[in-house]
C-alpha positions as CSV (number, residue, x, y, z in Angstrom):
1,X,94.9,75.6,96.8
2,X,96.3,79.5,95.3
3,X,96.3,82.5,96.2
4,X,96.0,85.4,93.4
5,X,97.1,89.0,94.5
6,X,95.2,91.7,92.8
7,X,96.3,95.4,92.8
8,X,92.5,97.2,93.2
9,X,91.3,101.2,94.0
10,X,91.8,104.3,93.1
11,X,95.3,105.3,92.0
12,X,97.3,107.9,90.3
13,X,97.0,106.6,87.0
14,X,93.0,106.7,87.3
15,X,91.8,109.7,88.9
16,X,95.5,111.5,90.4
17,X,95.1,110.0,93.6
18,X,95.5,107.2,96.4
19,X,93.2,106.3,99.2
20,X,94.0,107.6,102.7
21,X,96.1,105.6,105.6
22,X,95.3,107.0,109.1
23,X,98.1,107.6,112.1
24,X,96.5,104.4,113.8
25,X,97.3,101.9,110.3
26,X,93.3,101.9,109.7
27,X,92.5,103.4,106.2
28,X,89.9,104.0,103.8
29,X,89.1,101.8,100.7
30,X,88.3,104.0,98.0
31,X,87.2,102.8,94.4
32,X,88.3,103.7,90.7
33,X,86.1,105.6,89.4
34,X,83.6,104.6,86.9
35,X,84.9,105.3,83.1
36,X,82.2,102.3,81.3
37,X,79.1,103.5,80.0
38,X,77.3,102.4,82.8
39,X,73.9,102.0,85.0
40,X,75.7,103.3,88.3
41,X,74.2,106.2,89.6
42,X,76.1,106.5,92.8
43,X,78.7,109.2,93.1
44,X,81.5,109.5,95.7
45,X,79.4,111.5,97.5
46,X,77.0,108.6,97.9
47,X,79.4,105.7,99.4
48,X,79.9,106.5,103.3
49,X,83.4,105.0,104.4
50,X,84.3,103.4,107.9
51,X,85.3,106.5,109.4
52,X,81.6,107.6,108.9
53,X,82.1,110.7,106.1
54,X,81.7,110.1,102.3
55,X,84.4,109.2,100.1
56,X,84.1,112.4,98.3
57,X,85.6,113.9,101.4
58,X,89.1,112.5,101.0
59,X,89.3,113.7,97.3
60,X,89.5,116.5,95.0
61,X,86.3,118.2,94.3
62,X,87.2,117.2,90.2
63,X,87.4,113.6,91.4
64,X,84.6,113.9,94.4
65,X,81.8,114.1,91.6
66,X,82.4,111.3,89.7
67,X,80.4,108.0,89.4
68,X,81.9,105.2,91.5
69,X,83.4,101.8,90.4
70,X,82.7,99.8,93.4
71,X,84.4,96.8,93.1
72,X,85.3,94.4,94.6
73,X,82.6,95.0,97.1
74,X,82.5,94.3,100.5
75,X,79.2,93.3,101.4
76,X,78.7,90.7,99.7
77,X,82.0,90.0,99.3
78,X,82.2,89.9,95.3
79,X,84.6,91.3,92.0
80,X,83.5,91.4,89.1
81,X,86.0,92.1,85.3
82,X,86.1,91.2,81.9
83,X,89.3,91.0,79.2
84,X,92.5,89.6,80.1
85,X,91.6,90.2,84.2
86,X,88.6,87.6,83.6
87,X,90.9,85.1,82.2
88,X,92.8,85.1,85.6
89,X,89.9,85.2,87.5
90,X,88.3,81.9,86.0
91,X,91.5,79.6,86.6
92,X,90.5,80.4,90.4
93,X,88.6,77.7,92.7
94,X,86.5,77.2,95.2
95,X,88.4,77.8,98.5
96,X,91.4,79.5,96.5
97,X,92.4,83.0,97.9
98,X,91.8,86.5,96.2
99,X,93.8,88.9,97.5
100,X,93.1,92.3,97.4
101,X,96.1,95.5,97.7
102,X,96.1,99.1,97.0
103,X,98.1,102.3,96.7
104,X,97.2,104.1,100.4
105,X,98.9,107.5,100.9
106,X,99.4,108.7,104.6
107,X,96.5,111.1,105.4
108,X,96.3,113.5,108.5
109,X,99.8,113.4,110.1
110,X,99.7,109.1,109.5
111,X,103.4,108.4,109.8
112,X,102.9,105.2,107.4
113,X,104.7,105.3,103.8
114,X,102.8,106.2,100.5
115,X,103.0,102.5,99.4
116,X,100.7,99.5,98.4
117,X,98.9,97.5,101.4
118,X,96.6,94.3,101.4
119,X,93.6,95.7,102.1
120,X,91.3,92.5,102.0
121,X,90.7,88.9,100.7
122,X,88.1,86.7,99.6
123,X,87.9,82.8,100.0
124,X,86.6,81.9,96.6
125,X,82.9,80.3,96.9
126,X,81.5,80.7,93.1
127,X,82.9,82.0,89.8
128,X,80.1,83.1,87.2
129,X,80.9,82.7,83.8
130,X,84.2,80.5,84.6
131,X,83.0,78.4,82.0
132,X,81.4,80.9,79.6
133,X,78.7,79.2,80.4
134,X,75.4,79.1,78.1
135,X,72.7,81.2,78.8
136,X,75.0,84.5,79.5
137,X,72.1,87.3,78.7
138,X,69.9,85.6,81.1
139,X,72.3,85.0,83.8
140,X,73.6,88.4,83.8
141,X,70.3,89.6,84.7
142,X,70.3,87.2,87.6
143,X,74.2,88.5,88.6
144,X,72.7,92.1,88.3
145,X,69.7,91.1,90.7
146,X,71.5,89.1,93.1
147,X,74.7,91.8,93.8
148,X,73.3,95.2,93.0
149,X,75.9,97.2,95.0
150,X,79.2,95.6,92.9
151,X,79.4,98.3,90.4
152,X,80.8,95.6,87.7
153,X,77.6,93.7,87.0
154,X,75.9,97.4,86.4
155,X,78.2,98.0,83.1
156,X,76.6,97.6,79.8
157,X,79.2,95.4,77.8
158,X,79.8,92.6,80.3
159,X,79.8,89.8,77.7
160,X,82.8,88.1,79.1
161,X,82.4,89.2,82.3
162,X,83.7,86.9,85.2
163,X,82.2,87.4,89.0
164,X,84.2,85.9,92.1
165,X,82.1,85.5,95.1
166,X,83.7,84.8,98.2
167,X,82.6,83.0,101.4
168,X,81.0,85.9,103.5
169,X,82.1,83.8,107.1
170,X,85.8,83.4,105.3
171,X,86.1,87.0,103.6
172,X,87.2,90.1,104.8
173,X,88.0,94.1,104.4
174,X,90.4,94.3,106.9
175,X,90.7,96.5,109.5
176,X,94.4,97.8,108.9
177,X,96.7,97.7,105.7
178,X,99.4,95.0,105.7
179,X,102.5,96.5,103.7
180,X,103.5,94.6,101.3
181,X,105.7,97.4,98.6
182,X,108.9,98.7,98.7
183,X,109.7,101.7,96.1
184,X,112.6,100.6,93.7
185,X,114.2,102.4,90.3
186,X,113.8,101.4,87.2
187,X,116.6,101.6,84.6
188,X,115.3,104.8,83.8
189,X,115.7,106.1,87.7
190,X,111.7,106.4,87.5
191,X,110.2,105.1,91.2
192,X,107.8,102.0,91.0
193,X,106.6,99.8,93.4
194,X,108.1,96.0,94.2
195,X,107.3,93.4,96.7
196,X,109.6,94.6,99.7
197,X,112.3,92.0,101.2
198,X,110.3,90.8,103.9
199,X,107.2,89.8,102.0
200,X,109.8,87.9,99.4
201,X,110.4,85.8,102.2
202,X,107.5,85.2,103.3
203,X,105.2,85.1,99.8
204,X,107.5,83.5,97.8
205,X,107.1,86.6,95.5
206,X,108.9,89.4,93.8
207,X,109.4,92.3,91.8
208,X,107.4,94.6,90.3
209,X,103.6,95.1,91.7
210,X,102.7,98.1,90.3
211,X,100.1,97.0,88.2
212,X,97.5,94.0,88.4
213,X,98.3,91.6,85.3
214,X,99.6,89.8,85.5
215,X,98.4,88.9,88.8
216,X,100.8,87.3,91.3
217,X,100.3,83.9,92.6
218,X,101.2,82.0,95.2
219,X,101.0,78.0,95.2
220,X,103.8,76.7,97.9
221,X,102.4,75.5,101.1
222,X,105.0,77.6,103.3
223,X,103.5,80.7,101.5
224,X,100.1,80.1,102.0
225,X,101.1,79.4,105.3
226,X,102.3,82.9,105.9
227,X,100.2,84.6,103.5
228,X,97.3,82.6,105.8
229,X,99.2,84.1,109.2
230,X,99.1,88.1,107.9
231,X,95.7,87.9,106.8
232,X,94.9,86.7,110.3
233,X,93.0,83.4,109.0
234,X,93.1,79.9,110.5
235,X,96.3,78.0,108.6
């Protein structure tokens, strides 16, 4: 057994902004949005978030219009990419961990730090297309049928796309962010973001997690073991 930590969201780099961490540690999970030629019709406007408002309403009104990249997905629990990301994603096995963080930015007086925080994990069930298998054209059209609210699927060149689905009774968004980031300085004195001290102990992990690829892993029992413990799962 692995676990795989992928940085997922919206971001600066993206569309200028992060999603929102409340006072209480709850927050928002907010999407890229979508820059494919694409099938999504669903804007911000159009995805209500926990707190019961639209998405749009925690962004800019340039941002709030845009079509939505939702994914991974929540309900049922899948993520979907292609390129180098899909490469990663098909080494992954049944009962392996995916791990989901994301940039969350302190939102209506939320004394939490603008930093990255798991936000969710999926125990792996299925991987489509982790063997290229034959038949892609017709089993896209089966992926597309099957999960029509993961954004990914709904992209027109998804050749070499890889799915993950996760265990629905073994998946989860969860409820509060877990901090994982610590902001160092590069040689340059520019700010990015690094695993913190505390989650090198306990993940095994370090440096640089500003970006997703490549992804980290973690394979040593211990770390599972505490990786298992945050994420509130049985060990």
């Amino acid at each position: 057994m692995k676990a795989m930590l992928l940085r997922v969201g919206i971001d600066k780099s993206s569309d200028g902004i992060l999603s929102p961490i409340f006072p209480d540690g709850t927050f928002e999970y907010i999407p890229l949005s979508e820059n494919t030629e694409s099938n999504e019709i669903r804007t911000y406007h159009d995805v209500i978030g926990r707190k019961g408002k639209p998405l749009s309403a925690y962004l800019p009104p340039d941002v709030a219009h845009r079509k939505v990249h939702l994914d991974p997905e929540f309900t049922t629990f899948t993520y979907g990419d292609t390129g180098r990301k899909s490469n990663y994603l098909r080494k992954l096995n049944p009962e392996d961990l995916l791990v989901f963080y994301a940039g969350l930015t302190p939102y209506n007086g939320s004394e939490y730090p603008e930093a990255l925080y798991i936000i969710g994990y999926f125990t792996v069930k299925k991987i489509w297309g982790k063997n290229n298998e034959p038949g892609r054209t017709a089993t896209i059209r089966v992926i597309r049928k099957k999960y029509p609210t993961n954004s990914h699927p709904q992209r027109v060149d998804i050749k070499d796309m890889a799915l993950v689905v996760g265990n629905p009774e073994k998946s989860k968004l969860l409820e509060k962010g877990i901090l994982i980031s610590q902001k160092k300085l590069n040689k340059i004195g520019r700010r990015y973001h690094a695993v913190s001290p505390p989650m090198e102990k306990l993940l095994g992990i370090k440096g640089s997690i500003q970006r997703s690829i490549p992804p980290r892993l973690i394979y040593a029992e211990h770390n599972l073991g505490n990786l298992k413990k945050l994420l509130g799962l049985n060990s």
